[in-house]
C-alpha positions in Angstrom: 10.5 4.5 10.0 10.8 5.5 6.2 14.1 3.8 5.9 12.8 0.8 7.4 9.8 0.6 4.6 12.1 2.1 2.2 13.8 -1.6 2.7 10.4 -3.2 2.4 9.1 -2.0 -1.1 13.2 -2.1 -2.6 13.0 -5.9 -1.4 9.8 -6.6 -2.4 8.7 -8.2 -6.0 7.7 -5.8 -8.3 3.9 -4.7 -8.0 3.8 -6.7 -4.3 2.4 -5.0 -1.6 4.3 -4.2 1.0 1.4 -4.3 3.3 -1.5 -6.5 3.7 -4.9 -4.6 1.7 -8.2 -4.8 3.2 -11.4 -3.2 2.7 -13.6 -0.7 3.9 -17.2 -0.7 2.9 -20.2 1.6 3.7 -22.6 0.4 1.3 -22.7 3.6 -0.7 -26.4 4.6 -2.5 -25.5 6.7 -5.0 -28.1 8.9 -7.1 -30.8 6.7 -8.7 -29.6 3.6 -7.0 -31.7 1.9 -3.6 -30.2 0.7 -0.6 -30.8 -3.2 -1.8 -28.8 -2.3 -5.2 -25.9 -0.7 -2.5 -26.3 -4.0 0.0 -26.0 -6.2 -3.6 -22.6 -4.5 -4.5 -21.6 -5.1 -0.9 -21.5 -8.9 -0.9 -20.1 -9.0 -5.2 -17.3 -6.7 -3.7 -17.0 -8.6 -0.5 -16.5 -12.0 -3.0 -14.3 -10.5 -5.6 -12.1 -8.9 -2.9 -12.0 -12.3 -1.1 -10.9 -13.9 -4.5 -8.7 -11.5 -5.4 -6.6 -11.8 -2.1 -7.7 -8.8 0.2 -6.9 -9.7 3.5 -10.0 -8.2 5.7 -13.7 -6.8 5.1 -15.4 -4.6 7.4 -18.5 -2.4 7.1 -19.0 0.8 9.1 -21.8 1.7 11.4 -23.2 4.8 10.0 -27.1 6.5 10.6 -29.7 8.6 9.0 -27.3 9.0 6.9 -29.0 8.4 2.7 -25.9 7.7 0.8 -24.8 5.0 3.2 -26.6 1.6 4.2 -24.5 0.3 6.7 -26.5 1.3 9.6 -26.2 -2.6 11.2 -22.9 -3.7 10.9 -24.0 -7.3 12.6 -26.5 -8.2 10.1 -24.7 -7.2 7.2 -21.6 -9.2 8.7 -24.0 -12.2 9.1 -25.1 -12.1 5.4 -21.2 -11.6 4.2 -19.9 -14.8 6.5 -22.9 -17.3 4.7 -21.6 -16.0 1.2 -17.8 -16.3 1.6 -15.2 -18.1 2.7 -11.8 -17.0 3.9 -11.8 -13.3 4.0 -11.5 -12.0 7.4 -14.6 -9.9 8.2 -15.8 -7.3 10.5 -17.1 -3.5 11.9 -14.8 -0.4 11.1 -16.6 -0.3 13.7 -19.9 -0.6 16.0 -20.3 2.6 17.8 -19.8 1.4 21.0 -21.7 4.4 22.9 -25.1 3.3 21.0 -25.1 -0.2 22.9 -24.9 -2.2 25.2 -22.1 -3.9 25.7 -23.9 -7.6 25.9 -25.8 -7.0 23.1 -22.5 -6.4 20.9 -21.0 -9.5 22.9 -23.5 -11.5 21.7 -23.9 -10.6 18.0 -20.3 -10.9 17.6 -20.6 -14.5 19.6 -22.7 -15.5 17.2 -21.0 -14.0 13.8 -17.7 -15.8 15.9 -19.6 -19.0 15.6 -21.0 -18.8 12.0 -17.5 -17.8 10.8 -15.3 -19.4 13.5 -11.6 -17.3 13.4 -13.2 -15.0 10.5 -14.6 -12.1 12.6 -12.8 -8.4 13.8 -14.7 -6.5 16.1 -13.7 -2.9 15.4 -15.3 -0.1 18.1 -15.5 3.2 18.1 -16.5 5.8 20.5 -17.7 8.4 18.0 -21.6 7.9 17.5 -21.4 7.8 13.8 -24.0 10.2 13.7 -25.5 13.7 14.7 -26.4 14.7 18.0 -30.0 14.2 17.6 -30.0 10.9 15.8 -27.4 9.5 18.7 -30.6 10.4 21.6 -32.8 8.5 19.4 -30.3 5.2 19.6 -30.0 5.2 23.4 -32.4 4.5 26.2 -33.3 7.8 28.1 -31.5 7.0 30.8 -28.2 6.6 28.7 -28.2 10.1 27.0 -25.6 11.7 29.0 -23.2 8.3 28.3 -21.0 8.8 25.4 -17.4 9.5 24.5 -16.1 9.5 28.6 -17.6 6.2 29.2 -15.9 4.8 26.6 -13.1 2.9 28.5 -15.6 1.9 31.1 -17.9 0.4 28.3 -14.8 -1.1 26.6 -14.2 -3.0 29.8 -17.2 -4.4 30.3 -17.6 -5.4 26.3 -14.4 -7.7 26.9 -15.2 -9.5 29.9 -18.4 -10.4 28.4 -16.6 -11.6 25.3 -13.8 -13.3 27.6 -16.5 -14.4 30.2 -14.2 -13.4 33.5 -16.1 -11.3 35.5 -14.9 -11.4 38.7 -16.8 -12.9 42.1 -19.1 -11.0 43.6 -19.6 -8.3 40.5 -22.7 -7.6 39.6 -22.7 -9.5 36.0 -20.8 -12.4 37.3 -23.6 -14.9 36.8 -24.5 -13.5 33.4 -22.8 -14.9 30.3 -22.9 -13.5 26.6 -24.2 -16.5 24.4 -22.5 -17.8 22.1 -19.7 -17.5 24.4 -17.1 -19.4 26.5 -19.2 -20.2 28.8 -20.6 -23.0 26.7 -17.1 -24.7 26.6 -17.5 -25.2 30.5 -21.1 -26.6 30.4 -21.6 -30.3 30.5 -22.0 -31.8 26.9 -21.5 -28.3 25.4 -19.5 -27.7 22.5 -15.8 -25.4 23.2 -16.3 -22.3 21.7 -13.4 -21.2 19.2 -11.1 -18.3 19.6 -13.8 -14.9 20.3 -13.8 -12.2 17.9 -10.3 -10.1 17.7 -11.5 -6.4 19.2 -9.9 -3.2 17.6 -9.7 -0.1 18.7 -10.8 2.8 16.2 -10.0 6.6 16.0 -9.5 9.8 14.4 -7.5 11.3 17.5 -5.0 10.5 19.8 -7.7 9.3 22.3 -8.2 5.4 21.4 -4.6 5.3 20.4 -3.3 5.9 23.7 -5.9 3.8 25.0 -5.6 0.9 22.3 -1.7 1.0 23.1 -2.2 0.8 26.7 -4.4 -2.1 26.7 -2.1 -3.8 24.2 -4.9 -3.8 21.4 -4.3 -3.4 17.6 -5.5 -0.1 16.2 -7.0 1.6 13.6 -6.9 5.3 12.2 -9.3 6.9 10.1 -6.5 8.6 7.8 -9.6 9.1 4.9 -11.1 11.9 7.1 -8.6 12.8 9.4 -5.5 12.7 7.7 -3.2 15.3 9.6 -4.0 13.6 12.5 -2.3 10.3 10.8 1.1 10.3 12.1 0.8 11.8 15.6 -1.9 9.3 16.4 0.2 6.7 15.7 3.5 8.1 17.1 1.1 8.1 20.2 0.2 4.3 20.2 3.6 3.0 20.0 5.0 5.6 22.9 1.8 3.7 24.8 1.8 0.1 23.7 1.6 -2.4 26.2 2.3 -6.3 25.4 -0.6 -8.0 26.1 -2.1 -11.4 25.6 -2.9 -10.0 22.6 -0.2 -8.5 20.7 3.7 -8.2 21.5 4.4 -5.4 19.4 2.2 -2.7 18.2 -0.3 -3.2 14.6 -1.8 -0.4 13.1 -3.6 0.1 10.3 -4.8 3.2 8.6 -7.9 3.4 6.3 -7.2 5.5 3.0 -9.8 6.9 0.1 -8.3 5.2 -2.9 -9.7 4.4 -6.4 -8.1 3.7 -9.3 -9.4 3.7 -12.9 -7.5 3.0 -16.5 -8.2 6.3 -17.5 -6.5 9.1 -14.6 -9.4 11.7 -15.8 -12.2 9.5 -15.3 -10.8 8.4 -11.6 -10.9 12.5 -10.9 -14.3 12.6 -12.4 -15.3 9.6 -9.9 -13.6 10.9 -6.9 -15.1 13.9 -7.2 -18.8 12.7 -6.3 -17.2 11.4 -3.1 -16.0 14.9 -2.3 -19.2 16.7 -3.4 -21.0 14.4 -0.8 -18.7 15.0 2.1 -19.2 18.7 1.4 -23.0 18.3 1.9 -22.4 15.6 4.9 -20.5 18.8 6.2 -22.5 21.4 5.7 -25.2 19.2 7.6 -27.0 18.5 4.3 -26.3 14.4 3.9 -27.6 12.7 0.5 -27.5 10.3 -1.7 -24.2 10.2 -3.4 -24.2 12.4 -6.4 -23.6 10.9 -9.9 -19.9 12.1 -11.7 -22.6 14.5 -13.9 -24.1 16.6 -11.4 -20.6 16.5 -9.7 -19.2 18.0 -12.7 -22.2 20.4 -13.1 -21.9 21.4 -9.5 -21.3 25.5 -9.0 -18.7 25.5 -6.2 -18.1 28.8 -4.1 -14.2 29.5 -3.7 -14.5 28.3 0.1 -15.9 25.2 -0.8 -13.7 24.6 -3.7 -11.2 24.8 -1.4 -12.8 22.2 1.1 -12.8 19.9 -2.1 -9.2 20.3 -3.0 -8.3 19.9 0.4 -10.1 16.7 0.5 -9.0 15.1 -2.8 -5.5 16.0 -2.0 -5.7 12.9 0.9 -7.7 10.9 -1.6 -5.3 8.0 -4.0 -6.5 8.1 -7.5 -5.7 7.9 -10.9 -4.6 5.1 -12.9 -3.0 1.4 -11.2 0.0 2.6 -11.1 -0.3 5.8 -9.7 -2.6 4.2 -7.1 0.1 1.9 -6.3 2.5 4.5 -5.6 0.8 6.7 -3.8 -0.3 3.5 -1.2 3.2 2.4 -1.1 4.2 6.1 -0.2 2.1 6.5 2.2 3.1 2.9 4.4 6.6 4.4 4.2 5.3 7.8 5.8 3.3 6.2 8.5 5.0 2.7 9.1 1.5 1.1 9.0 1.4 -2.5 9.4 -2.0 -2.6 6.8 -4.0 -0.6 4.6 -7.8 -0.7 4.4 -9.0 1.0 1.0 -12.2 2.5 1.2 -14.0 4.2 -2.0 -16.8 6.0 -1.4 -18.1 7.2 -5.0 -21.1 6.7 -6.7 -20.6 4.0 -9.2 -20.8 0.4 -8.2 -19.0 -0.8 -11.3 -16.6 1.8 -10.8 -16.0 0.4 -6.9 -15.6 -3.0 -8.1 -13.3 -2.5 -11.4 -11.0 -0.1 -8.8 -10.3 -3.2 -6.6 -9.7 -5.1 -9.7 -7.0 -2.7 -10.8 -5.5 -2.5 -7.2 -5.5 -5.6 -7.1 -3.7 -6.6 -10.5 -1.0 -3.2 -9.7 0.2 -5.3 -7.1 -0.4 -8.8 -8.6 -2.2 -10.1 -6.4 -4.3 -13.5 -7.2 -5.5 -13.6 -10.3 -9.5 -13.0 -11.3 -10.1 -16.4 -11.7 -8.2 -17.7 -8.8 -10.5 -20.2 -6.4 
């Protein structure tokens, strides 16, 4: 597989990526900013990666978690697809285990019809959250529902989505609206193509089950990195052509951040890693500015988490960035990257993606 993407970046034009580039937001809040300053960054990054030629946009579901607003994927999807145009956008991912599948099938219907072929509906089985917070999102009845439901939940999700329940089942009669079954109603209006559904993970679990189902797939590589390869070795031993795909897509998502000065990207990634340490240790925040980063008295064991950490984070300057992304699709084969950068500074986020951008000379700033 090296060889192969060896080929790819030799052939490719100078500074191209080899790979689509997408994006991964979670709405950071860092230290002495407020969740509508985070959501504000969210659509100006959402438009300038749009311009700048990123192929995809999702948000993560996250909760009670302070240094993260992206707690409702749907209705910050909603407010993305009114204020852009092309971009492909969607969830990395809805937590599948905290709904109900209609209720997904129908805010996805309805992001499918204000953005008709625009919108990815990433799931996950993981609740995104701690154990207590993840009671408090379900019913009391569906407490003991989690992770080994998963497949049964995923089931259900796409009939509603595909509207095929079969005879005699108990939801047969009940349709997710917007939806297909609109296109068969007298006078109605045919509903486009329903949202494309991805399988996400950070184990071999939803790979073997995305490959079996013949579903692309998408690996948490930022916070799960030596599980990268395996995972995927394990969805293309499964994959199954479906009516979806005929070969296998994966996509990993990666911490990356570039700056123009290689110390300054360390002092930025650095706040990222402080506020994983706390997440961690079961103390989430606010993300900390690069100051009290730099001020921070680590112990040796958790200096040691933090290098462990960065050393799966892609900084420094463009072109360092650039090569340590195109290294990385020749490890794992990946058919797309999504860059996520989780740090404190807004203007820092946006002037990364900028620089990303231009390393591989992508459309220009000013570009319609």
């Amino acid at each position: 597989m090296a060889d192969e993407y060896d080929e790819i970046i030799r052939a490719t034009p100078r500074g191209r990526a080899p790979v689509p580039l997408s994006v991964l937001d979670l709405a950071t809040v860092g230290a002495g900013r407020t969740a509508r300053q985070a959501l504000e960054t969210t659509v100006e990054l959402a438009r300038l990666t749009e311009r700048r030629g990123y192929h995809r946009y999702w948000v993560a579901e996250h909760h009670s978690m302070p240094g993260v607003a992206s707690s409702s994927p749907a209705v910050i999807l909603a407010h993305l697809a009114a204020r852009t145009d092309r971009i492909r956008l969607g969830s990395g991912g809805v937590m599948l285990p905290n709904h109900a599948p209609l209720v997904i099938a129908e805010q996805f219907g309805t992001l499918e019809a204000f953005a008709p072929g625009r919108i990815d509906l990433g799931l996950g089985r993981a609740p995104g959250t701690d154990g207590a917070t993840a009671a408090a999102l379900r019913r009391a009845d569906r407490l003991a529902e989690g992770a080994d439901e998963f497949p049964q939940q995923l089931s259900e999700l796409i009939r509603f989505l595909d509207d095929d329940f079969p005879d005699g089942h108990p939801y047969a009669r009940i349709h997710a609206v917007p939806g297909p079954v609109q296109g068969r109603v007298p006078g109605g209006v045919q509903r486009a193509d329903r949202p494309s559904v991805w399988l996400l993970g950070s184990s071999g679990f939803s790979a073997q089950l995305a490959g079996a189902l013949g579903l692309p797939f998408s690996f948490a590589h930022h916070f799960s990195a030596a599980n990268t390869v395996p995972a995927l070795d394990l969805y293309r031993a499964s994959f199954r052509p479906s009516a979806v795909l005929d070969r296998p897509y994966a996509k990993i998502g990666v911490q990356a951040l570039a700056a123009d000065d290689p110390k300054e990207a360390r002092r930025q990634v650095l706040t990222g890693a402080l506020s994983m340490l706390r997440l961690r240790r079961g103390r989430p925040g606010l993300v900390p500015t690069p100051e009290e980063a730099e001020a921070y008295e680590f112990s040796e064991m958790e200096r040691d988490f933090v290098d462990d950490w960065l050393r799966n984070v892609v900084y420094g300057t463009p072109d360092e960035v650039r090569e340590g992304l195109d290294a990385l699709v020749r490890r794992t084969g990946v058919d797309e990257l999504m860059i996520t950068a989780n740090v404190h500074g807004a203007d820092t986020r946006l002037r990364s993606y900028e620089l990303i951008a231009d390393a591989y000379g992508m459309p220009g700033a000013f570009d319609a």
